[in-house]
GUDREN-951767 format. One record per atom (N, C-alpha, C): y, z, x. Coordinates in steps of 0.2 Angstrom, whole numbers, padded with zeros to 4 digits, always signed. Layout:
N
YZX;...
REM end
This chain:
283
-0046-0077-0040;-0042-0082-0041;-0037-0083-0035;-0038-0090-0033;-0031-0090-0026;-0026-0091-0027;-0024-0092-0034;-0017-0091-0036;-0013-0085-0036;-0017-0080-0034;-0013-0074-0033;-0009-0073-0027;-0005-0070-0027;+0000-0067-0023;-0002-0064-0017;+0004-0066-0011;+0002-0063-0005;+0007-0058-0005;+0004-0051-0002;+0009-0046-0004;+0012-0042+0006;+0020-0044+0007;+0021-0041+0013;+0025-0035+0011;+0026-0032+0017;+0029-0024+0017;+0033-0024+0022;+0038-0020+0023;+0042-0019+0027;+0047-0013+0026;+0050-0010+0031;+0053-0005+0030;+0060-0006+0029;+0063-0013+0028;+0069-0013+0026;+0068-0019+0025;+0073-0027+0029;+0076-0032+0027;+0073-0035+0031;+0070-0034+0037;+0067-0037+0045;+0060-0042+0043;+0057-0037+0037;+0050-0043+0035;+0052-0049+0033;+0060-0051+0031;+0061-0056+0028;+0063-0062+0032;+0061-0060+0039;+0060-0066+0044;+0053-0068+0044;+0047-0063+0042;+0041-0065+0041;+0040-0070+0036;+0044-0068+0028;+0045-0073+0021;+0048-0080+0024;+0053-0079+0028;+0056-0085+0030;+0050-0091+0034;+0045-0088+0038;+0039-0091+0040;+0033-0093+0034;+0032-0089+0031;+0028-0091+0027;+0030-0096+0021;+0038-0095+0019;+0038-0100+0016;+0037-0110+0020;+0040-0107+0026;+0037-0115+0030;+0030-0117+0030;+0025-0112+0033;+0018-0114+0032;+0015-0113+0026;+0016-0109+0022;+0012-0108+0016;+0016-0108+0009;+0019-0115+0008;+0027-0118+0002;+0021-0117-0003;+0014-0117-0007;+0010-0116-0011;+0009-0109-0015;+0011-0105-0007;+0010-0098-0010;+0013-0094-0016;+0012-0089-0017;+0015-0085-0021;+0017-0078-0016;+0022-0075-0019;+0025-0069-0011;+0027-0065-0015;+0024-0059-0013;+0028-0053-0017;+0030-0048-0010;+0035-0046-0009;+0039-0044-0002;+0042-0036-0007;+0039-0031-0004;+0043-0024-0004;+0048-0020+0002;+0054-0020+0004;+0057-0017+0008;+0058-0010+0007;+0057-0006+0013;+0056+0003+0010;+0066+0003+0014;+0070+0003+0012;+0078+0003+0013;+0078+0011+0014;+0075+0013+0007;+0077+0020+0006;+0075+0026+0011;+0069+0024+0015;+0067+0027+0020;+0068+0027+0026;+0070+0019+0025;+0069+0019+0037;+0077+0022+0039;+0075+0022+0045;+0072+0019+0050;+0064+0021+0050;+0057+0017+0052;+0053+0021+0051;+0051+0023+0061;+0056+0018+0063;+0053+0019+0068;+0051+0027+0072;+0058+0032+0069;+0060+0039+0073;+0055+0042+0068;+0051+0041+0062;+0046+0046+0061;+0040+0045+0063;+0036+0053+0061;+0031+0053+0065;+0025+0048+0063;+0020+0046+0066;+0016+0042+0064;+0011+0043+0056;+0011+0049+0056;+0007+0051+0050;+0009+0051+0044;+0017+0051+0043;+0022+0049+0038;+0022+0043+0038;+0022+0039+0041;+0023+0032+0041;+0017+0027+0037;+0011+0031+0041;+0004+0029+0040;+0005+0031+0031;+0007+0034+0026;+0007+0038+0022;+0013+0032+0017;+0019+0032+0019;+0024+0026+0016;+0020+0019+0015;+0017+0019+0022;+0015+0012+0019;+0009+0012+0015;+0006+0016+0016;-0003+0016+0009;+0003+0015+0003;+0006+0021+0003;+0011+0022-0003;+0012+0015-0007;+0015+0010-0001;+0017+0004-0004;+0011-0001-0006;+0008-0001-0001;-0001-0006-0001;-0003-0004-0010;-0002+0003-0013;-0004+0003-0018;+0000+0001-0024;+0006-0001-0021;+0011-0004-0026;+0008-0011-0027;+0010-0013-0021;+0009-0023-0020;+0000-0021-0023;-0004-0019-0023;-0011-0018-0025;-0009-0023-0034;-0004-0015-0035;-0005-0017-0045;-0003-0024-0045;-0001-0029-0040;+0001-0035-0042;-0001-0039-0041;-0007-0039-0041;-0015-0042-0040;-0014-0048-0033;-0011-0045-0028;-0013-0046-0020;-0020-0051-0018;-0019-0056-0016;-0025-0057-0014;-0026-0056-0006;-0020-0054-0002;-0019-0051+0003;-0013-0046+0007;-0014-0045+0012;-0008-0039+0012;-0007-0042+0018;+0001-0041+0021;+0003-0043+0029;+0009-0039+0029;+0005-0034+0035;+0013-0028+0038;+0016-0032+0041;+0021-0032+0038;+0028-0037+0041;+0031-0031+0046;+0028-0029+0049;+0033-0023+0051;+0028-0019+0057;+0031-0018+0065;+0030-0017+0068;+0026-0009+0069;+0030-0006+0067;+0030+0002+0067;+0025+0001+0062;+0026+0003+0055;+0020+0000+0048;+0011-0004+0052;+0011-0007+0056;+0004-0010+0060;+0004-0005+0065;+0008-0001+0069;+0006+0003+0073;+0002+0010+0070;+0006+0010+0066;+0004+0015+0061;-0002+0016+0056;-0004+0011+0052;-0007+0012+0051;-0012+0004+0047;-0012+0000+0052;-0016-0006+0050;-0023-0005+0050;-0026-0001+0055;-0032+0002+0054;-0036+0005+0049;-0030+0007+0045;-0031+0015+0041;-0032+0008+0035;-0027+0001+0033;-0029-0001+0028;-0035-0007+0028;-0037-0007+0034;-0042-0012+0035;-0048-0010+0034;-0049-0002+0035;-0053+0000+0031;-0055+0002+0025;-0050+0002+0022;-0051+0005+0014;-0050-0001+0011;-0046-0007+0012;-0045-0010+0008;-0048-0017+0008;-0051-0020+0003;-0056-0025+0002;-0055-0033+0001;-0046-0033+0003;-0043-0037+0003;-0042-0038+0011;-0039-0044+0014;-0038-0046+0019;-0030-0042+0021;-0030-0040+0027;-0025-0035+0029;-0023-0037+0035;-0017-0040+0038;-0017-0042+0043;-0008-0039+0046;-0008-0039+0054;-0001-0035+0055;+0001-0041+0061;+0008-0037+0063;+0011-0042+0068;+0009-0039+0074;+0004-0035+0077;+0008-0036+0085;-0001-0038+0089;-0005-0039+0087;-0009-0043+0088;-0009-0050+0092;-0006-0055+0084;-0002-0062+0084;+0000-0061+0090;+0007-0057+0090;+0012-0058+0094;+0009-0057+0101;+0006-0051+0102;+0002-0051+0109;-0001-0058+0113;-0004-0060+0107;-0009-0066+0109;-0005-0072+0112;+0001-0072+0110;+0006-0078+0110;+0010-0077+0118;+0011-0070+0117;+0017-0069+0123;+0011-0070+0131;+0005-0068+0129;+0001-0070+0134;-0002-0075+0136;-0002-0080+0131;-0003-0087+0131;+0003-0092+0134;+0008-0090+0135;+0014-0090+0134;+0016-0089+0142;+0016-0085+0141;+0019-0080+0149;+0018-0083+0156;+0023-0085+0159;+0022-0091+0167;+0019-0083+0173;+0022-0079+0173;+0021-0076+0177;+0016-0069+0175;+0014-0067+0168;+0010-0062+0165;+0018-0057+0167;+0021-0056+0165;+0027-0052+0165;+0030-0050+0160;+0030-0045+0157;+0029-0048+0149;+0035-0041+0147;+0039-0042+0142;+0044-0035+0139;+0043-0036+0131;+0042-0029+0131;+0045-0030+0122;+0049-0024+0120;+0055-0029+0117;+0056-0023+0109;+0055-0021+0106;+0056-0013+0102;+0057-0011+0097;+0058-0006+0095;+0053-0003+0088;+0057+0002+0087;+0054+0009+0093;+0057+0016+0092;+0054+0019+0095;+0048+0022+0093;+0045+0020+0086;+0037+0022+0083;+0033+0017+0089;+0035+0011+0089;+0030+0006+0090;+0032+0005+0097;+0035+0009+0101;+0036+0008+0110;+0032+0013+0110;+0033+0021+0108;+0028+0026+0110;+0022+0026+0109;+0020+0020+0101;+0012+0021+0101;+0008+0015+0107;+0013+0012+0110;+0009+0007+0116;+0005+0003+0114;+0004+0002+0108;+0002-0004+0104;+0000-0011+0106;+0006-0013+0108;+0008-0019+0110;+0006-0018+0120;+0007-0014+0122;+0003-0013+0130;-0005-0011+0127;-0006-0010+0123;-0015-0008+0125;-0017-0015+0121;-0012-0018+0116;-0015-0027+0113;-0014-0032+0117;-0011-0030+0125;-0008-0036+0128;-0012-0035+0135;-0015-0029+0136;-0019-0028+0143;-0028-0027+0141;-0029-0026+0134;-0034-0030+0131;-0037-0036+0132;-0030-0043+0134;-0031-0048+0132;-0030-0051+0140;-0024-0047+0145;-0023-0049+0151;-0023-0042+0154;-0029-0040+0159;-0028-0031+0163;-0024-0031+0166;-0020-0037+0168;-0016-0038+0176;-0009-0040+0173;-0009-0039+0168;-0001-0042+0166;+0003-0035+0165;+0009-0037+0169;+0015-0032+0169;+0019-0032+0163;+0018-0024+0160;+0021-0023+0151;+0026-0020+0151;+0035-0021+0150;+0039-0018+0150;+0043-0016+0143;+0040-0011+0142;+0043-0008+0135;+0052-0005+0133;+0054-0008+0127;+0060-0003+0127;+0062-0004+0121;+0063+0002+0120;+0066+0005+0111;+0072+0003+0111;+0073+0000+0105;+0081-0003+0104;+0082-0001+0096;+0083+0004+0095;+0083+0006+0087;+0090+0003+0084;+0095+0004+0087;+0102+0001+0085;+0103-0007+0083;+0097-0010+0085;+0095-0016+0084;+0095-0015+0076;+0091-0011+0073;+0090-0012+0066;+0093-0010+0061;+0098-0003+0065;+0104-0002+0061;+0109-0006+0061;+0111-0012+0063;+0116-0017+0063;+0113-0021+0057;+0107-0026+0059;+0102-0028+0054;+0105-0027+0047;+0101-0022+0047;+0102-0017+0039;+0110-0019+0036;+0113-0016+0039;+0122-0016+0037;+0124-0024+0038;+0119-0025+0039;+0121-0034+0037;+0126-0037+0045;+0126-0033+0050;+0132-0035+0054;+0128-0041+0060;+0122-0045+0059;+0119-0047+0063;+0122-0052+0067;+0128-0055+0061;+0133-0061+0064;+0139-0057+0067;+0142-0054+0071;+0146-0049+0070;+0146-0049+0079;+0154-0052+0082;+0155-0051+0088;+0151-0045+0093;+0154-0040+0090;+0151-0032+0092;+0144-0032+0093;+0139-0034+0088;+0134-0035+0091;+0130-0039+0094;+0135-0045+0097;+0131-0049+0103;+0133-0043+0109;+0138-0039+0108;+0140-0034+0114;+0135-0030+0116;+0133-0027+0109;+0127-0023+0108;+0121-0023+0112;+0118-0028+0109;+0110-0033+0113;+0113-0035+0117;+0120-0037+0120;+0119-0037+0129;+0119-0031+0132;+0123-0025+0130;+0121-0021+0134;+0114-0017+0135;+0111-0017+0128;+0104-0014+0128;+0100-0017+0133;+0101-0025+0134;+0096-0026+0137;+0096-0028+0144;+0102-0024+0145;+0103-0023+0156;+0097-0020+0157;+0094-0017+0152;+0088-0015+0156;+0083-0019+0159;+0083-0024+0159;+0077-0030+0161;+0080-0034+0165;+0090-0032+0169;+0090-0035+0175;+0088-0032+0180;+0087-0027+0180;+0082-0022+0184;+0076-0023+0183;+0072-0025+0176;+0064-0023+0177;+0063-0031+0173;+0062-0034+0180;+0064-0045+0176;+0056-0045+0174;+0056-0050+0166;+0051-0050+0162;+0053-0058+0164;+0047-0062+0161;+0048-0071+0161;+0048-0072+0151;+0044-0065+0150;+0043-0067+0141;+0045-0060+0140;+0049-0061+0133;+0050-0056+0129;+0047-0057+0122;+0044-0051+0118;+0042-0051+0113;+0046-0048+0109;+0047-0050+0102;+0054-0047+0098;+0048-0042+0094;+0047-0036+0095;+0045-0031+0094;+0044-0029+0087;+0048-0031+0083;+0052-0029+0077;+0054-0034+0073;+0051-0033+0066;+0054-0039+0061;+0061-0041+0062;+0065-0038+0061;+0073-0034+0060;+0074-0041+0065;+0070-0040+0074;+0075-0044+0079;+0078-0050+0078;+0073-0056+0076;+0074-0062+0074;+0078-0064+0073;+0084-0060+0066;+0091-0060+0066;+0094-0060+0070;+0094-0057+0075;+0097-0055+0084;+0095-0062+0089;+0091-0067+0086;+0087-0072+0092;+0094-0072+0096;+0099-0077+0093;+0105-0079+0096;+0108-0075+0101;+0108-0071+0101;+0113-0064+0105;+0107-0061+0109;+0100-0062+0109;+0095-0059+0113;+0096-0065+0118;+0094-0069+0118;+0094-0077+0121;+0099-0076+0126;+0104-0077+0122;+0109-0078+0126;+0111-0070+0131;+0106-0065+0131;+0110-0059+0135;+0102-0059+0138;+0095-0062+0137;+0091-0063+0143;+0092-0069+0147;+0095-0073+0146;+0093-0079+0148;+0090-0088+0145;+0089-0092+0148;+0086-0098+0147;+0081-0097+0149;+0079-0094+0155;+0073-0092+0158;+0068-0088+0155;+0068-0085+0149;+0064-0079+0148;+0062-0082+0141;+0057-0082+0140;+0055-0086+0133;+0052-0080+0128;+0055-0080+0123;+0054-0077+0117;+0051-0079+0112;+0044-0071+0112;+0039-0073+0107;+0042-0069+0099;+0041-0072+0094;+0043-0069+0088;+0036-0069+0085;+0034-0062+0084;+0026-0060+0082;+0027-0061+0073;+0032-0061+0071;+0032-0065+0064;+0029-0070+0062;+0034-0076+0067;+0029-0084+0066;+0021-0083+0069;+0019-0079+0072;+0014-0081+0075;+0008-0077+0069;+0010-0072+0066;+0007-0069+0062;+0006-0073+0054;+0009-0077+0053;+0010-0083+0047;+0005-0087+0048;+0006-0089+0056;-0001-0092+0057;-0008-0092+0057;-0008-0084+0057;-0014-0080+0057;-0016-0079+0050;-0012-0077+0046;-0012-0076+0039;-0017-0083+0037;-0013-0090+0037;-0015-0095+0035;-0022-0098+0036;-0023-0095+0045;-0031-0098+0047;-0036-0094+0041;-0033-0087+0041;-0038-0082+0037;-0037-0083+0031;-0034-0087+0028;-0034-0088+0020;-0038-0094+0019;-0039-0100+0024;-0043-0106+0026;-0047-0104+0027;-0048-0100+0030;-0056-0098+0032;-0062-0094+0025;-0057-0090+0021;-0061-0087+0018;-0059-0089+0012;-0057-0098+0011;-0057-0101+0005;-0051-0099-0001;-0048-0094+0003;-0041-0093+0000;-0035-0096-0002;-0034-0101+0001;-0027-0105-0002;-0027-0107-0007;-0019-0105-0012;-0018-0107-0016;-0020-0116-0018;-0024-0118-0022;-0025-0125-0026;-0024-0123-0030;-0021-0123-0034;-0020-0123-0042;-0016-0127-0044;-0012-0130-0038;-0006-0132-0040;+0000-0129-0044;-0001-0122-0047;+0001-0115-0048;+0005-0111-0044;+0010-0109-0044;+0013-0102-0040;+0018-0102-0042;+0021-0095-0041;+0028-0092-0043;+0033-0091-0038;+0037-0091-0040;+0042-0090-0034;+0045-0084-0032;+0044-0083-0026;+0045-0075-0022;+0049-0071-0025;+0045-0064-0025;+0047-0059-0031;+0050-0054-0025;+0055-0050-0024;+0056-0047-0020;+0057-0038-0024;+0057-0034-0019;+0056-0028-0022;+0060-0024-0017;+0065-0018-0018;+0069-0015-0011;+0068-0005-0017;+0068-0002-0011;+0069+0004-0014;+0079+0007-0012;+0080+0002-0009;+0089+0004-0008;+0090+0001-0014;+0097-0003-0010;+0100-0005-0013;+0101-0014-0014;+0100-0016-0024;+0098-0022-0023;+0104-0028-0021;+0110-0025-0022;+0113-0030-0018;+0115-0030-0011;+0113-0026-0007;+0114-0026-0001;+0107-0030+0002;+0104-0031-0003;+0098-0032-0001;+0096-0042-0003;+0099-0041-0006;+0100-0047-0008;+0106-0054-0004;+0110-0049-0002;+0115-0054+0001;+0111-0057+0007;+0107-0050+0012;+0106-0053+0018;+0099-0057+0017;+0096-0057+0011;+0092-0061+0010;+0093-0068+0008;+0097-0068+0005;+0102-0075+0003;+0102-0079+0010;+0106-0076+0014;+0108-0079+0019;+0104-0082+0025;+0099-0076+0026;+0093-0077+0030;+0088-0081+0026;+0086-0083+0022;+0081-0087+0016;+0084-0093+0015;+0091-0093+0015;+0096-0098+0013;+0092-0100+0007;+0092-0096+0001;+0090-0099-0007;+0094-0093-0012;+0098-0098-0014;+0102-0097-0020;+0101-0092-0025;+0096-0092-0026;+0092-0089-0031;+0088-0083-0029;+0086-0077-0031;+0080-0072-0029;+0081-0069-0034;+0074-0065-0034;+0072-0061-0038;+0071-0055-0037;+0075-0050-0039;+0078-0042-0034;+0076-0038-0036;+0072-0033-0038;+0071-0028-0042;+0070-0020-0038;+0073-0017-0041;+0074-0009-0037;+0068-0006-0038;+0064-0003-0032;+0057+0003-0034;+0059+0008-0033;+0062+0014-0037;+0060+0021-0035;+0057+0023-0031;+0058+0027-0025;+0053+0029-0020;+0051+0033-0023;+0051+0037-0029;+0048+0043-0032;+0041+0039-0035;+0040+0032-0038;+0036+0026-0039;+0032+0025-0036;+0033+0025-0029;+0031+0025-0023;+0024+0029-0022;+0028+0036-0023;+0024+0042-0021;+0018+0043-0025;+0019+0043-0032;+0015+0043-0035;+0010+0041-0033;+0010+0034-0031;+0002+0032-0028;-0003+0036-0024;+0004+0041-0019;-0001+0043-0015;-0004+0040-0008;-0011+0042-0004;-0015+0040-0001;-0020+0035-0002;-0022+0027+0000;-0027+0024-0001;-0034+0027-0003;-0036+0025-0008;-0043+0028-0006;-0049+0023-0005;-0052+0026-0003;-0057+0020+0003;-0061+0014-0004;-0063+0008+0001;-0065+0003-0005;-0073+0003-0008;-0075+0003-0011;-0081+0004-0015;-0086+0001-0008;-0092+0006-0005;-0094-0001+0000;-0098-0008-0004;-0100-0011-0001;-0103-0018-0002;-0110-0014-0006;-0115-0016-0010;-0121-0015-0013;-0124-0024-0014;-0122-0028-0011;-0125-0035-0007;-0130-0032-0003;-0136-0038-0005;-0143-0037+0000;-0140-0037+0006;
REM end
């Protein structure tokens, strides 16, 4: 049925720059959004944990009859976007890909920085998706983990952290980029305060929007868009806390309204590890 639900993930409130994009390109859809609050940062753990929370969640947004899954979340695709594209029989799609493709498309000089967390700076991700596509392009990485803990605490509009993102980012007047990629669902909320402490000159790819994009061609293409005329309005799901979680989505979603429900991370675990998908038995 293509009435069913597209299910994103994230490690706290940061995917909800992703929702904020789908709801523009795909107003048909049905959204089911789980943030893991109770666990991030995910960036500072190791990959194998990581890869591990997120099946955990894939098997949640599963029981909600998913017609597809999108790691809203940077470290989450680092970690383990591979691990779910092969077990799982639904379409699985992550951000740093998109975003790769965008900033090299994009890019006047091939000079290229990104943000994020430090999962997703250490696993080079984002340098091995972007010298894939350009071998000659200069890749400047840098971890800005404090980015997400402002985010979360809801301080994104907050004097202190334009201070913040200006000073993190002296590092790129020493090592000048023409494109930055916002590394990290979480940054979006920061565009303002990033902008203004890079420049006018430096153009800002958000692998969110680009990854909505991609979402949409793949639901196009494999005859998956919602037609029914049918759909629900985004269901959101946090293992924190539902009003803290609720405010900055209010705000950032600008809708009145939501629908908030707490998951137990103990809920979570239950599920466990993915188990691989039935193969095909098609001639």
């Amino acid at each position: 049925m293509t009435s069913q639900p597209i299910g994103f993930l994230d490690s706290g409130v940061g995917g909800l720059t992703v929702i904020k994009e789908a709801l523009k390109q795909l107003p048909n859809e049905s959204i089911v959004f789980l943030g893991d609050q109770a666990r991030l940062p995910y960036g500072p753990r190791p990959t194998e944990e990581v890869a591990h929370f997120v099946q955990q969640i894939a098997g949640f947004l599963l029981d909600q009859d998913i017609k597809a899954l999108v790691l809203a979340c940077n470290t989450a695709t680092a970690a383990a976007l591979p691990i779910l594209q092969a077990k799982l029989s639904i379409p699985v799609v992550g951000v740093i890909d998109s975003g790769s493709q965008t900033a090299v498309k994009v890019s006047s000089g091939q000079h290229i920085g990104v943000i994020a967390t430090e999962g997703t700076i250490k696993s080079h991700a984002y340098q091995r998706a972007i010298s894939n596509i350009a071998p000659n392009a200069s890749i400047e990485g840098l971890a800005c983990p404090e980015f997400v803990t402002v985010v979360e605490a809801g301080q994104y509009h907050d004097p202190s952290t334009r201070e913040l993102v200006a000073d993190q980012l002296q590092y790129f007047k020493s090592h000048p980029v023409d494109t930055l990629i916002l590394g990290c669902t979480h940054f979006p909320l920061l565009t303002n305060a990033i902008r203004l402490a890079m420049g006018a000159d430096v153009t800002l790819v958000d692998s969110g929007v680009e990854t909505v994009r991609v979402v949409k061609q793949l639901l196009t293409d494999q005859n998956l868009l919602n037609t029914s005329g049918h759909f629900e309005q985004p269901k959101f799901y946090t293992t924190g806390d539902v009003a803290g979680f609720s405010a900055i989505a209010k705000d950032w979603l600008q809708l009145a309204q939501l629908d908030v429900s707490h998951v137990p991370v103990e809920e979570l675990v239950q599920y466990g590890d993915l188990k691989p998908k039935e193969p095909s038995h098609e001639a």
